[in-house]
Structures are given as structure tokens and as C-alpha cells.
PDB file of N, CA, C and O in Angstrom:
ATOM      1  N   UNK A   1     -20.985  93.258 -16.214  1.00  0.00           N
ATOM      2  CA  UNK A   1     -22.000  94.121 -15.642  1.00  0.00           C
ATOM      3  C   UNK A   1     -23.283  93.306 -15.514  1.00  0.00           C
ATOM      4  O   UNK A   1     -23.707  92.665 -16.476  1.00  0.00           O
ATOM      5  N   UNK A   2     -24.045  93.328 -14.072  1.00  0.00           N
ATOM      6  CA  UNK A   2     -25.410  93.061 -13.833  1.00  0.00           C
ATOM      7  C   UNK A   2     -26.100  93.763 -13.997  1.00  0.00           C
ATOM      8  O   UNK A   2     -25.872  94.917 -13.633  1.00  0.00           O
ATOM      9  N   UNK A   3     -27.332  93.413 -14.649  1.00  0.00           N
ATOM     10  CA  UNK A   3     -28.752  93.677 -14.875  1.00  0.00           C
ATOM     11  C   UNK A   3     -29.491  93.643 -13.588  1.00  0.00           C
ATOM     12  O   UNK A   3     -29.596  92.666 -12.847  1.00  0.00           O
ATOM     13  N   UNK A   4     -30.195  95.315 -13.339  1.00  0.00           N
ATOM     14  CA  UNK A   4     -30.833  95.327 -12.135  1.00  0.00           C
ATOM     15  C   UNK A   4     -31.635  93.906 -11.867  1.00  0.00           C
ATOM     16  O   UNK A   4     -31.658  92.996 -12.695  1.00  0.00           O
ATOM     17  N   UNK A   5     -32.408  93.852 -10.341  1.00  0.00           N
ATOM     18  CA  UNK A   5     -33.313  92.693 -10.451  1.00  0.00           C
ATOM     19  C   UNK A   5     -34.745  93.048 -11.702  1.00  0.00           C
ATOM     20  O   UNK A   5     -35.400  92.288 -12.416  1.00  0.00           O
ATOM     21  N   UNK A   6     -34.773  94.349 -11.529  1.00  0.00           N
ATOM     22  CA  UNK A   6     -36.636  94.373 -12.353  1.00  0.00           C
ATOM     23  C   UNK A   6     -36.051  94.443 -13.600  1.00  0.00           C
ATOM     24  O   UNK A   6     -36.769  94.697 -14.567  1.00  0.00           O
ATOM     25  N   UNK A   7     -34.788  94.248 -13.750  1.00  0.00           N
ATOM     26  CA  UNK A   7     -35.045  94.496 -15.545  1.00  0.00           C
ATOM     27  C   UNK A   7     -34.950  92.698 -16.273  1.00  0.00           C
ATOM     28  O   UNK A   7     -35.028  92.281 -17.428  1.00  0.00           O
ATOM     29  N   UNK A   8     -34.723  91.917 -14.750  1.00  0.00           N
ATOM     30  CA  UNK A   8     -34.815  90.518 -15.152  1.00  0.00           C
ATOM     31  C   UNK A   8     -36.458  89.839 -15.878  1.00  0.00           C
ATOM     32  O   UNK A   8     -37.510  90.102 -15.295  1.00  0.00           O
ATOM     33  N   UNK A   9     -36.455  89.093 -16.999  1.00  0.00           N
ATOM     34  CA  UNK A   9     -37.827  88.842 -17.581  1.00  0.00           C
ATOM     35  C   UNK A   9     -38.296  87.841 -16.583  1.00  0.00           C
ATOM     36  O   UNK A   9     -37.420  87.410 -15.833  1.00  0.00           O
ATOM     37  N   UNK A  10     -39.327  87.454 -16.450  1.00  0.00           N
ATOM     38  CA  UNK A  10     -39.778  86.016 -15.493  1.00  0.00           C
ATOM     39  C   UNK A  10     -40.776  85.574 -15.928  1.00  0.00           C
ATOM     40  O   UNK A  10     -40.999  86.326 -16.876  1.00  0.00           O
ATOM     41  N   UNK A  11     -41.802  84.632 -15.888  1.00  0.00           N
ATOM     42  CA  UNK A  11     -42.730  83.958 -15.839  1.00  0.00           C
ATOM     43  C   UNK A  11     -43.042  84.269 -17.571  1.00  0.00           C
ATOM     44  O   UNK A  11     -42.214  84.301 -18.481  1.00  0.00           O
ATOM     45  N   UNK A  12     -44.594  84.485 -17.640  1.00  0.00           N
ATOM     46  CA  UNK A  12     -44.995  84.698 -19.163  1.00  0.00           C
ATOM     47  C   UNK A  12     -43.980  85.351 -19.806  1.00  0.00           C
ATOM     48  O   UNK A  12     -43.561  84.886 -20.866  1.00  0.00           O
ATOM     49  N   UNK A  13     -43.460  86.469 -19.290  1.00  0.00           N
ATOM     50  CA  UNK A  13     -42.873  87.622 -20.125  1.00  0.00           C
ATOM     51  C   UNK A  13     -41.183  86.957 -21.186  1.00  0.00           C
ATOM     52  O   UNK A  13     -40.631  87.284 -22.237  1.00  0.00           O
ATOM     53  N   UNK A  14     -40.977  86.016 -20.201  1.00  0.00           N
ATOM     54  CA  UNK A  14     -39.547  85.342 -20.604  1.00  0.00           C
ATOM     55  C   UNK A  14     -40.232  83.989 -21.096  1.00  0.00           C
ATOM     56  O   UNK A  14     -39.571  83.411 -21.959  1.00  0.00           O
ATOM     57  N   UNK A  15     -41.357  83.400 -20.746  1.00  0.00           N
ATOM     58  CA  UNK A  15     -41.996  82.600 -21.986  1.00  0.00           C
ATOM     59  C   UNK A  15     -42.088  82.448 -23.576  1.00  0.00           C
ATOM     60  O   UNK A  15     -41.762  81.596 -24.403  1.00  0.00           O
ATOM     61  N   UNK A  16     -42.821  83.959 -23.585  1.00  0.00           N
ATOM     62  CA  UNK A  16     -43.003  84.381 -25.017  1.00  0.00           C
ATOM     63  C   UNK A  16     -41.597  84.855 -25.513  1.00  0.00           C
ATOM     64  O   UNK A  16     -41.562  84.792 -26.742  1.00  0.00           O
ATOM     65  N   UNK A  17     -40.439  85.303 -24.976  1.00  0.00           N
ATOM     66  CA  UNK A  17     -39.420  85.921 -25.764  1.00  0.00           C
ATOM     67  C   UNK A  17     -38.811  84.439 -26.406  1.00  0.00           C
ATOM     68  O   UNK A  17     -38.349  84.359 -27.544  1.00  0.00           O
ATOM     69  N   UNK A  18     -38.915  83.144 -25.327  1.00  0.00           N
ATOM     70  CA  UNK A  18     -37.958  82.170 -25.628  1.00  0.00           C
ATOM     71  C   UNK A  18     -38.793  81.145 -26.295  1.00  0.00           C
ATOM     72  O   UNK A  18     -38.214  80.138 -26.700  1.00  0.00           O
ATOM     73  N   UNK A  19     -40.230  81.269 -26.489  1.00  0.00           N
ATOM     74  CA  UNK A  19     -41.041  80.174 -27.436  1.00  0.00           C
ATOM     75  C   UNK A  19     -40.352  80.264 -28.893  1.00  0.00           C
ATOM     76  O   UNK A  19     -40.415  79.113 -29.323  1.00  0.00           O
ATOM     77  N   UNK A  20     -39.920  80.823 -29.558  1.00  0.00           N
ATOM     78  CA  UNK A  20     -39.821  81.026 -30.745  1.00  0.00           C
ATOM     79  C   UNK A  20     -38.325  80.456 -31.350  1.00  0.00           C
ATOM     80  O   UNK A  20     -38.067  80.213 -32.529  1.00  0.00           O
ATOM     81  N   UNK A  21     -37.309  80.302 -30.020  1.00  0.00           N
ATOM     82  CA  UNK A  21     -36.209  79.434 -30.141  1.00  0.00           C
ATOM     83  C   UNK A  21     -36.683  78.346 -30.093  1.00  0.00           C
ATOM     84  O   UNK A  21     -36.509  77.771 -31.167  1.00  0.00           O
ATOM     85  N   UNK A  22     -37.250  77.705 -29.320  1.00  0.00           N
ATOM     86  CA  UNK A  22     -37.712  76.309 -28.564  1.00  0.00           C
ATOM     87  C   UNK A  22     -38.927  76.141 -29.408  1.00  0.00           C
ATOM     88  O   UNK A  22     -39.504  75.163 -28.931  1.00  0.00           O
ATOM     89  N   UNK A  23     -39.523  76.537 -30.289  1.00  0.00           N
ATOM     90  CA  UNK A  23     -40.175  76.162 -31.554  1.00  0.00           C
ATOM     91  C   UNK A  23     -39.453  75.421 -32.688  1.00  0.00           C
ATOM     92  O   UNK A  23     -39.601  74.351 -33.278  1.00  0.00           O
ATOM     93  N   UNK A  24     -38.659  76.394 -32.730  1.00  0.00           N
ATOM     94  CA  UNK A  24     -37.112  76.403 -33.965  1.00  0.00           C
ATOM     95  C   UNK A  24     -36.428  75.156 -33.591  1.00  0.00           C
ATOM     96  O   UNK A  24     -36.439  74.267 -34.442  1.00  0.00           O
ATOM     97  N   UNK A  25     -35.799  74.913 -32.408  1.00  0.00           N
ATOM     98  CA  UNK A  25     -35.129  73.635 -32.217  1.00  0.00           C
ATOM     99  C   UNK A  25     -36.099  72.329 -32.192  1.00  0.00           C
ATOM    100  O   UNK A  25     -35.684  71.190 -32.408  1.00  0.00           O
ATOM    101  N   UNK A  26     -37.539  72.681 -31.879  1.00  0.00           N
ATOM    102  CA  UNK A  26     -37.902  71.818 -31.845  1.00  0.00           C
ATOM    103  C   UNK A  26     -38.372  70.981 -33.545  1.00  0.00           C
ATOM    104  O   UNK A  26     -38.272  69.823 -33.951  1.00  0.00           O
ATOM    105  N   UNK A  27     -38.783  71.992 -34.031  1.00  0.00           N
ATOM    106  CA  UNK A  27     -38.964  71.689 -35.431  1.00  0.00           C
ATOM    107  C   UNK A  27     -37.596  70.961 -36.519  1.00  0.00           C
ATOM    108  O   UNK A  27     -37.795  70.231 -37.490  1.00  0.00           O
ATOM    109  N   UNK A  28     -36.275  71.411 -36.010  1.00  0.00           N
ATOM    110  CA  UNK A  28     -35.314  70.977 -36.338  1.00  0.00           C
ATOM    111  C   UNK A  28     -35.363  69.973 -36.302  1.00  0.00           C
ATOM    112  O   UNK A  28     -35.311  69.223 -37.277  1.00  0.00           O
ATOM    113  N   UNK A  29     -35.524  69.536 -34.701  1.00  0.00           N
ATOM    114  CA  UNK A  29     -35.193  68.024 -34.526  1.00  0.00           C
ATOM    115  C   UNK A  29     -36.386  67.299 -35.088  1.00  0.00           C
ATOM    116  O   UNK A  29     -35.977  66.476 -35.907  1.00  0.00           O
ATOM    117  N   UNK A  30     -37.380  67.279 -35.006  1.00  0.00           N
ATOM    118  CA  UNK A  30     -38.739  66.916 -35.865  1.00  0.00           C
ATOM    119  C   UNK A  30     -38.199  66.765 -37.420  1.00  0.00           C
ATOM    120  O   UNK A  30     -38.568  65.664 -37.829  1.00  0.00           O
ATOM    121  N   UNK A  31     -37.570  67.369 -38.275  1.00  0.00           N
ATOM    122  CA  UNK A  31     -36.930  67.681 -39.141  1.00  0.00           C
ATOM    123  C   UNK A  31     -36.126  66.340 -39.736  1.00  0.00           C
ATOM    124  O   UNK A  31     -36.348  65.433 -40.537  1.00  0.00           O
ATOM    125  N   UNK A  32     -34.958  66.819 -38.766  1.00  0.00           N
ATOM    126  CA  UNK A  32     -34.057  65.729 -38.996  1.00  0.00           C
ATOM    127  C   UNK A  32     -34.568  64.494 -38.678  1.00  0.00           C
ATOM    128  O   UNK A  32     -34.420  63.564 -39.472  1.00  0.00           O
ATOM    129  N   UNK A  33     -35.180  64.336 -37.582  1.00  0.00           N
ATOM    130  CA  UNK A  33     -35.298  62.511 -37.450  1.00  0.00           C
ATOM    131  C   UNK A  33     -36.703  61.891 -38.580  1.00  0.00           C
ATOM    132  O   UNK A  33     -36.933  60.698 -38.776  1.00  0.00           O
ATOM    133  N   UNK A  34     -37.411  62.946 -39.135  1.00  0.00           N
ATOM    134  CA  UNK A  34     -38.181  62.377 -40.548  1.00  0.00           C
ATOM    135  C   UNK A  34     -37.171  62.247 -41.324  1.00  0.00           C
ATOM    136  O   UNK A  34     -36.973  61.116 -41.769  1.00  0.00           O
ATOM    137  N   UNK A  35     -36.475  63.070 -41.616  1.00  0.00           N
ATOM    138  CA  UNK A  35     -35.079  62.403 -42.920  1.00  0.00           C
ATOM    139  C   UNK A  35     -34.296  61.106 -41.620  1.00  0.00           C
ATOM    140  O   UNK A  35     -33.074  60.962 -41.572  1.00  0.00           O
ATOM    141  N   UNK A  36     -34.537  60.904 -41.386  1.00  0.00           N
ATOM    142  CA  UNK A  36     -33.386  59.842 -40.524  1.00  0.00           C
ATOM    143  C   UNK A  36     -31.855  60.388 -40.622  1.00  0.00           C
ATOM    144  O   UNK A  36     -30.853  59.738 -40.920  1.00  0.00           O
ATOM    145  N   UNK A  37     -31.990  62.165 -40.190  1.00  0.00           N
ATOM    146  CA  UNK A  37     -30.115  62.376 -40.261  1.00  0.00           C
ATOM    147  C   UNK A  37     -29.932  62.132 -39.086  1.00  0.00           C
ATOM    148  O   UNK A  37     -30.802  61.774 -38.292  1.00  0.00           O
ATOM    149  N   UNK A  38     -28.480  62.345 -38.800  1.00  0.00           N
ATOM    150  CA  UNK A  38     -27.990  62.975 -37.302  1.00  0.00           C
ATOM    151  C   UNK A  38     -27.583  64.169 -37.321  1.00  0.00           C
ATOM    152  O   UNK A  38     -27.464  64.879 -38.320  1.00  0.00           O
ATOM    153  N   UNK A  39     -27.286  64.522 -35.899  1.00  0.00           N
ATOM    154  CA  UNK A  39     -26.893  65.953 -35.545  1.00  0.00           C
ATOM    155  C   UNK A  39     -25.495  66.278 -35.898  1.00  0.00           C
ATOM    156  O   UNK A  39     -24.649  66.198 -35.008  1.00  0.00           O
ATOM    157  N   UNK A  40     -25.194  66.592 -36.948  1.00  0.00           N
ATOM    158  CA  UNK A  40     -23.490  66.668 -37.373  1.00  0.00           C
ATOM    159  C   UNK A  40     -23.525  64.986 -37.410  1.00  0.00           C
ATOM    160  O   UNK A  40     -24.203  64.211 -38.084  1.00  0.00           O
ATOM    161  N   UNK A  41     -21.988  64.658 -35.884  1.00  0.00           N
ATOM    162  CA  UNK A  41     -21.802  63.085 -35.727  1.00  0.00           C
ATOM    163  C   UNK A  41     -22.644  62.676 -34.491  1.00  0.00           C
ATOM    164  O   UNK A  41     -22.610  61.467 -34.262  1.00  0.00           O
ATOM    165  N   UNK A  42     -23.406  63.438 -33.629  1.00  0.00           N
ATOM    166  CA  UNK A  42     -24.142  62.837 -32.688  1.00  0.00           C
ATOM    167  C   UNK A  42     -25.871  62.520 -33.308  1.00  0.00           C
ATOM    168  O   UNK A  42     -26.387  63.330 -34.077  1.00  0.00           O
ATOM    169  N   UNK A  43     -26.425  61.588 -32.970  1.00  0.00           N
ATOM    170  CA  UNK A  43     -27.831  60.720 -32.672  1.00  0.00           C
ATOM    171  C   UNK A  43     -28.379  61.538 -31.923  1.00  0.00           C
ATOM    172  O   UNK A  43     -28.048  61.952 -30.812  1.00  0.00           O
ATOM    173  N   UNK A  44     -29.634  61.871 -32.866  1.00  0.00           N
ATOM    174  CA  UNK A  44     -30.543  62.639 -32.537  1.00  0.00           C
ATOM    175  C   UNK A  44     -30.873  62.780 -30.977  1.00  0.00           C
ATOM    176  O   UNK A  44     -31.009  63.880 -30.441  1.00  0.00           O
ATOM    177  N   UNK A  45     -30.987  61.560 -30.300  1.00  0.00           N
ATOM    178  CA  UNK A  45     -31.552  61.168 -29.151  1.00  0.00           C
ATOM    179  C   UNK A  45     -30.096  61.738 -28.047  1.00  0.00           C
ATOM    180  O   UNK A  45     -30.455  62.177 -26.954  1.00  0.00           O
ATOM    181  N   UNK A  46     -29.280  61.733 -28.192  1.00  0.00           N
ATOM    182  CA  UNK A  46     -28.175  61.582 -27.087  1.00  0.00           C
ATOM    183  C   UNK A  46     -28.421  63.726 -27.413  1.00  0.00           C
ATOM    184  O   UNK A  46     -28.795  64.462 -26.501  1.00  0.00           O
ATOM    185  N   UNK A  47     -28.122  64.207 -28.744  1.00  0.00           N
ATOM    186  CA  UNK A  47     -28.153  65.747 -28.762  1.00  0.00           C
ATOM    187  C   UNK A  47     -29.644  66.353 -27.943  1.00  0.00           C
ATOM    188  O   UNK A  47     -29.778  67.398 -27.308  1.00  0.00           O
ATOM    189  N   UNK A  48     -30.684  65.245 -28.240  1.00  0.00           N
ATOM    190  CA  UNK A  48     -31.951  66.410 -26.817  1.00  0.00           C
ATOM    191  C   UNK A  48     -31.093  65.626 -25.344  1.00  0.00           C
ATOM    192  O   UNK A  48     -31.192  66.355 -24.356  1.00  0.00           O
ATOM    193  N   UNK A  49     -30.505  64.643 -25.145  1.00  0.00           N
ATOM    194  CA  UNK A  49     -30.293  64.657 -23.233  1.00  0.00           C
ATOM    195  C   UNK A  49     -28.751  65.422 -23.486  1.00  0.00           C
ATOM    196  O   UNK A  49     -28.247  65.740 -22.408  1.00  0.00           O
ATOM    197  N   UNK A  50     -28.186  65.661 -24.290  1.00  0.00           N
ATOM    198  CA  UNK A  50     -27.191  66.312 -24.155  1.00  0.00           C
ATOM    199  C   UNK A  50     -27.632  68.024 -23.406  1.00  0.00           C
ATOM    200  O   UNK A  50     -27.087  68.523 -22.421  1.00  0.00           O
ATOM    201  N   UNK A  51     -29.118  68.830 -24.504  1.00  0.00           N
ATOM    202  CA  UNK A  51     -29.468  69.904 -24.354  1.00  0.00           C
ATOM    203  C   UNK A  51     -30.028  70.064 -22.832  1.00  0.00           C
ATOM    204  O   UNK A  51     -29.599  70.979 -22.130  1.00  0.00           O
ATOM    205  N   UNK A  52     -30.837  69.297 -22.427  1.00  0.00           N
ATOM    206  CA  UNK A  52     -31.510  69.075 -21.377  1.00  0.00           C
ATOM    207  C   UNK A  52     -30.392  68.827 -20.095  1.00  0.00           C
ATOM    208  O   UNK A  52     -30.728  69.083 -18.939  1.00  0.00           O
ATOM    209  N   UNK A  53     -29.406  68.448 -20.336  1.00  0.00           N
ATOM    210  CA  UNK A  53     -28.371  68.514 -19.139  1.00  0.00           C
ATOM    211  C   UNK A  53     -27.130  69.973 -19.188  1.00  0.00           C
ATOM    212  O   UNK A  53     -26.360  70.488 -18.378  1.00  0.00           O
ATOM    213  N   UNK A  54     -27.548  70.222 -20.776  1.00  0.00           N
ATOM    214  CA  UNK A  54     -26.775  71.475 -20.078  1.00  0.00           C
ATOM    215  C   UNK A  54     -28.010  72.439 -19.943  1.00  0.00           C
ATOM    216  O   UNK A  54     -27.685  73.523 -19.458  1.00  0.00           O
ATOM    217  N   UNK A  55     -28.965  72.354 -20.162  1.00  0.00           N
ATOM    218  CA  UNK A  55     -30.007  73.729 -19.373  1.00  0.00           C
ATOM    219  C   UNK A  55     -30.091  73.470 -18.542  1.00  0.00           C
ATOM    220  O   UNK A  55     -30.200  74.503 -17.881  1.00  0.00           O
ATOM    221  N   UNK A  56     -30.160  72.123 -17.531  1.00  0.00           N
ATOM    222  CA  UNK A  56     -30.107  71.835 -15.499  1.00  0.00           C
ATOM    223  C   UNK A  56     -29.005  72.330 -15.418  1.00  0.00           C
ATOM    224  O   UNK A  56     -29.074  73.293 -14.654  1.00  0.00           O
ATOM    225  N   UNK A  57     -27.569  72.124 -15.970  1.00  0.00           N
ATOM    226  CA  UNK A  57     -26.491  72.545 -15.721  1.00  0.00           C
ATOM    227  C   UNK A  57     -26.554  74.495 -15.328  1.00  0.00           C
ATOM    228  O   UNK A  57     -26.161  75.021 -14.287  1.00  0.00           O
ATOM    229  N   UNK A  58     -26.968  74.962 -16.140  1.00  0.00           N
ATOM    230  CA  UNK A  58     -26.926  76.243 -16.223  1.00  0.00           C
ATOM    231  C   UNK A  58     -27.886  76.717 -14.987  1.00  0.00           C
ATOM    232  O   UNK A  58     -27.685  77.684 -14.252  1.00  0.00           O
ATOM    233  N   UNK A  59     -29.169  75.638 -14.931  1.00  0.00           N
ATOM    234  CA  UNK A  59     -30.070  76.323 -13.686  1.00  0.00           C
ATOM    235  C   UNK A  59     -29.273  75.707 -12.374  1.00  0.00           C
ATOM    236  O   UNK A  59     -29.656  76.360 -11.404  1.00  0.00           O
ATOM    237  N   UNK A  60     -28.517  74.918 -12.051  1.00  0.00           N
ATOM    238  CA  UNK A  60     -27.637  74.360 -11.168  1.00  0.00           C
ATOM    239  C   UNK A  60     -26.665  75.784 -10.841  1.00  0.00           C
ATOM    240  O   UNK A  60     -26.542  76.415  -9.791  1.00  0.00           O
ATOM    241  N   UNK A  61     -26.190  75.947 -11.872  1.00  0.00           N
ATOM    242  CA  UNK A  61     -25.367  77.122 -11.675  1.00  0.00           C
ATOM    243  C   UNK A  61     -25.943  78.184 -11.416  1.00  0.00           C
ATOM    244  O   UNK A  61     -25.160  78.872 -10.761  1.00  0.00           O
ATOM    245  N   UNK A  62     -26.967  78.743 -11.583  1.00  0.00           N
ATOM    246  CA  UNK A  62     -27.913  79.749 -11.116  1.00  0.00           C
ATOM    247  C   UNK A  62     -28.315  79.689  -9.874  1.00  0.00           C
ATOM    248  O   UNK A  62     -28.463  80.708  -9.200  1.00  0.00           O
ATOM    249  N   UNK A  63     -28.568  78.339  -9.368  1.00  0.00           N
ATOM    250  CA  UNK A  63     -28.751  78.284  -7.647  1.00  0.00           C
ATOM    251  C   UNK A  63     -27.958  78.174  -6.990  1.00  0.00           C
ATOM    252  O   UNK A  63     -28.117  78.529  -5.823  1.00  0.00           O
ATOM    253  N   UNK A  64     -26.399  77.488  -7.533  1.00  0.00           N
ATOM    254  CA  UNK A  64     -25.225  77.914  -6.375  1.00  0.00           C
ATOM    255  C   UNK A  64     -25.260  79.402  -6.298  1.00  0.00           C
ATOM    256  O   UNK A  64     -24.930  79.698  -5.150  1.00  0.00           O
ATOM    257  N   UNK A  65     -25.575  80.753  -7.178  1.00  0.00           N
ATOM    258  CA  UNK A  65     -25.183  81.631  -6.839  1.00  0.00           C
ATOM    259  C   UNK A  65     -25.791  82.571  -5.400  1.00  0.00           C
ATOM    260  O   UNK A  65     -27.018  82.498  -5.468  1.00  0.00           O
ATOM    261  N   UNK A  66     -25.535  83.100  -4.612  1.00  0.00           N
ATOM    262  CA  UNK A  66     -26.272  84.018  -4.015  1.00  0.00           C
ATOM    263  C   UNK A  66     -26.662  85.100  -4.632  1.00  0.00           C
ATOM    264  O   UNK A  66     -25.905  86.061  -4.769  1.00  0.00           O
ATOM    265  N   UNK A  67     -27.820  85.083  -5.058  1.00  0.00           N
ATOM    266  CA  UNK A  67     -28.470  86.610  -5.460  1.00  0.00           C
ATOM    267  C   UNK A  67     -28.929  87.392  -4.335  1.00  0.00           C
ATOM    268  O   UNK A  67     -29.236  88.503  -4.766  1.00  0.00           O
ATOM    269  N   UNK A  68     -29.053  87.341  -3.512  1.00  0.00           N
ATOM    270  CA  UNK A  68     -29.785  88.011  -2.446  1.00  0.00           C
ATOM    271  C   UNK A  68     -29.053  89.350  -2.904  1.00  0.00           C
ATOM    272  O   UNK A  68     -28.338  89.583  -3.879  1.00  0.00           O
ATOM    273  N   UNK A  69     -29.598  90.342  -1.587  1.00  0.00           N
ATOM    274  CA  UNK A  69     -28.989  91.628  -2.225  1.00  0.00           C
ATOM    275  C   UNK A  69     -27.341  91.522  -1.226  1.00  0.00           C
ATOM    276  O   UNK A  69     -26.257  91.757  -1.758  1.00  0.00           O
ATOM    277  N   UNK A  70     -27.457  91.227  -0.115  1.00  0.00           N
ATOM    278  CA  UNK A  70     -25.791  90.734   0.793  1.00  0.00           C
ATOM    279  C   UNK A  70     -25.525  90.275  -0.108  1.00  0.00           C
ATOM    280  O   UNK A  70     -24.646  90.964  -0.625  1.00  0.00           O
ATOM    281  N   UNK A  71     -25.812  89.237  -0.843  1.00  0.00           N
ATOM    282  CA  UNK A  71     -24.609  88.141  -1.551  1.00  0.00           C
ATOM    283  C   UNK A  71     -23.961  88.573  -3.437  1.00  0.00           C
ATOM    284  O   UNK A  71     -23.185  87.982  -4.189  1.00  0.00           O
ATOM    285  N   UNK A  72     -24.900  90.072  -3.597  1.00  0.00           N
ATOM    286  CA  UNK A  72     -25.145  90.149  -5.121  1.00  0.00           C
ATOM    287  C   UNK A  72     -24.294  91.170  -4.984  1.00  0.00           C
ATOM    288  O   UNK A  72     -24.266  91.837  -3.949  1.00  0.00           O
ATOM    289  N   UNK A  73     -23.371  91.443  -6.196  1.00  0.00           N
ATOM    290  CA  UNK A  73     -22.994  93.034  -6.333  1.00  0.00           C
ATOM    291  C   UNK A  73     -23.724  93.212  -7.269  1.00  0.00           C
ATOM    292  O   UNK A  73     -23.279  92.843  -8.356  1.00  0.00           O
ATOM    293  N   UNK A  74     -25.117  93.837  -7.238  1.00  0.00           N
ATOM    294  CA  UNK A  74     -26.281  94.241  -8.904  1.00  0.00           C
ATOM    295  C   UNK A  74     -25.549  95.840  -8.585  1.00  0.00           C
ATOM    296  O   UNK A  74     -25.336  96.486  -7.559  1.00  0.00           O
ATOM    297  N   UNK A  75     -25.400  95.977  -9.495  1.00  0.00           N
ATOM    298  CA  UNK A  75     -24.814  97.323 -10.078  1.00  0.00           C
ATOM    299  C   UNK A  75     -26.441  98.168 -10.783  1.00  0.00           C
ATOM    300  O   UNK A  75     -27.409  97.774 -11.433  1.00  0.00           O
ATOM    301  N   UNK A  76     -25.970  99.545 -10.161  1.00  0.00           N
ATOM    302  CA  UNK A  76     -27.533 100.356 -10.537  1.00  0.00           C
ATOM    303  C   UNK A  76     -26.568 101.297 -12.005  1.00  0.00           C
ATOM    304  O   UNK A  76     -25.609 102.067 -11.952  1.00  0.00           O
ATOM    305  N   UNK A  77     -27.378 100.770 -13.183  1.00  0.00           N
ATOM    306  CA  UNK A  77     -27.764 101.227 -14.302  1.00  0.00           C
ATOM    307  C   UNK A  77     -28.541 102.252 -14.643  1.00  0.00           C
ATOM    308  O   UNK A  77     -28.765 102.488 -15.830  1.00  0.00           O
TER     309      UNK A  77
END
């Protein structure tokens, strides 16, 4: 099931919900590379371009889709 378009968050509003993850990971990794660990068995450095290629990945996949309203089935909730 889709989420109408207005109930999608955007700009500030989906800022502030997702600062508080992206605080958290960031402090992690801040974290670990003062102790000199790794991530499980991956190096600190390869786990942020690992993260960073799958969030393009995911916005990649967000622009093959057609959202328009022709191309969307948004289901009214």
C-alpha cells in the first residue's frame, strides 16, 4: 500500500525526523575510529562509501520510478 502524495514528509519536515539517525551513525563512526575498531569485519572507511552508495542506490531507484499521477497507482487512504 501507497502513502497519499501529502502524507509524504519533504524538505525541513523529513530533515528533523531523520537528524537524529544520522547523528547516531555519525557518532558511532566517530566512536569507533577513536578506539581504532572496525565495523564487525569491514574498515571503517569502505562501511561510510558502502552507506553512501546504497542511499544513491535507493534515490536511483526512486527516479526510475514514475510517480506522476498516469504512472502511480497512490491508493486514497
Amino acid at each position: 500500500m501507497q502513502a497519499p502524495f501529502d502524507a509524504l514528509l519533504t524538505g525541513e519536515e523529513l530533515s528533523l525526523r531523520l537528524r537524529p539517525f544520522r547523528d547516531a551513525y555519525c557518532d558511532a563512526i566517530r566512536s569507533f575510529h577513536s578506539e581504532g575498531k572496525m565495523a564487525r569485519t569491514w574498515p571503517l572507511r569502505y562501511l561510510i562509501r558502502h552507506t553512501a552508495y546504497h542511499a544513491l542506490n535507493h534515490a536511483w531507484e526512486m527516479e526510475d520510478k514514475d510517480l506522476t499521477a498516469k504512472g502511480a497507482a497512490v491508493s486514497s487512504i
